[in-house]
VOTIFI-370955 format. One line per 8 residues: their letters; for each residue x, z, y of C-alpha. Coordinates in Angstrom, 3 decimals, always signed. Example, Ala and Ser with C-alpha at 12.3 -4.5 7.8 and 13.67 -1.06 7.14 Angstrom:
as	+12.300 +7.800 -4.500; +13.670 +7.140 -1.060;
//
This chain:
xxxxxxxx	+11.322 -143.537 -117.073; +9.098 -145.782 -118.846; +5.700 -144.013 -119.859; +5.323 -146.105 -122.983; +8.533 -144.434 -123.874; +6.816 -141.750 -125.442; +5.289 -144.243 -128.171; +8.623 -146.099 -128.889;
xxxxxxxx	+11.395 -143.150 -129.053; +10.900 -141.535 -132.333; +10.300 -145.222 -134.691; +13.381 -146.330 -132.716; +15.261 -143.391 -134.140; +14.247 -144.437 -137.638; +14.853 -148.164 -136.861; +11.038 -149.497 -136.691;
xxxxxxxx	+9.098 -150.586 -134.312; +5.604 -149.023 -133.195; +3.430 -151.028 -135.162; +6.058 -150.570 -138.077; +6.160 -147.237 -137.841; +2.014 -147.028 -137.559; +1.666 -149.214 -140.830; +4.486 -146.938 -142.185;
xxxxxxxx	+2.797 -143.423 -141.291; -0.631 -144.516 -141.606; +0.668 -145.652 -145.270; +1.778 -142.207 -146.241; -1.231 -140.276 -144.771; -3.677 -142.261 -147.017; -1.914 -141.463 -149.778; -1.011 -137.709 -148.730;
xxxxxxxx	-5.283 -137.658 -148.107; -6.405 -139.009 -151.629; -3.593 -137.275 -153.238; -4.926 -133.443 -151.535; -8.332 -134.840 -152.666; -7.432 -134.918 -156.260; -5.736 -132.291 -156.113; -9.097 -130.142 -154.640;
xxxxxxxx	-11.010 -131.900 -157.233; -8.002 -131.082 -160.064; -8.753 -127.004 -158.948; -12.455 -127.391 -160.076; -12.166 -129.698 -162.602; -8.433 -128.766 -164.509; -8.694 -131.958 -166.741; -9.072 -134.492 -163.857;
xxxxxxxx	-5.580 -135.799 -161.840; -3.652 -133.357 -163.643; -0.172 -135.584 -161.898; -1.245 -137.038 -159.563; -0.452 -134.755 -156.833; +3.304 -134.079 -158.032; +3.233 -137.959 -158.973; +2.576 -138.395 -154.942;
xxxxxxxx	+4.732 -136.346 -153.823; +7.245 -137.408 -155.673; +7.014 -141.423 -155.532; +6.892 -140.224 -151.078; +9.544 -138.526 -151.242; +11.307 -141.672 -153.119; +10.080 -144.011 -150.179; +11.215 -141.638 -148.100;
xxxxxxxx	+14.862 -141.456 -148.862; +14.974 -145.052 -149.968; +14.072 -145.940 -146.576; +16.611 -143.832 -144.897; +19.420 -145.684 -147.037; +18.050 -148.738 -144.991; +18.693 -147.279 -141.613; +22.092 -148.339 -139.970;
xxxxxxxx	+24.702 -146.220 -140.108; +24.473 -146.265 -136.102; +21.213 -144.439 -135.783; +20.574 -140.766 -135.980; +18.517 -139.461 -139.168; +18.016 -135.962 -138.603; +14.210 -136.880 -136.621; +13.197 -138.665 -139.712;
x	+10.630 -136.816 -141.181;
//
C-alpha cells in the first residue's frame, strides 16, 4: 500500500484533492477560530458579536451541505464531516 495513502483517502471520499481539501479545511478552521473568539469576547462583553457565532455556524453549515450536493452521486458521503 502506498504510504501517502493516508493523506489522499479521506478528500478522495469527498471528491477533492489534498491541497483542495487543505485550502477547504484550513478555510473553515479560521473561521470556526475567529468565530469561538467572538464568541469568548461576546461572554465578557454581551453587546459585542452578539451573531456572529450562530451567523458562523450557520453560513458553515450552508457550505457544508452545498458542497455535498456537488459530490457525484458515485462517491460515498457518510465520511464527510
Amino acid at each position: 500500500m502506498n504510504p501517502l495513502r493516508v493523506f489522499t483517502k479521506h478528500p478522495t471520499t469527498v471528491n477533492e484533492t489534498y491541497t483542495e481539501h487543505l485550502c477547504s479545511a484550513w478555510s473553515f478552521g479560521f473561521r470556526m477560530l475567529g468565530a469561538s473568539v467572538a464568541c469568548i469576547l461576546h461572554g465578557i462583553f454581551p453587546f459585542l458579536f452578539v451573531t456572529t457565532g450562530s451567523s458562523t455556524i450557520r453560513a458553515l453549515y450552508e457550505r457544508m451541505v452545498t458542497h455535498r450536493a456537488r459530490i457525484k452521486p458515485d462517491t460515498p458521503v457518510n465520511s464527510i464531516g
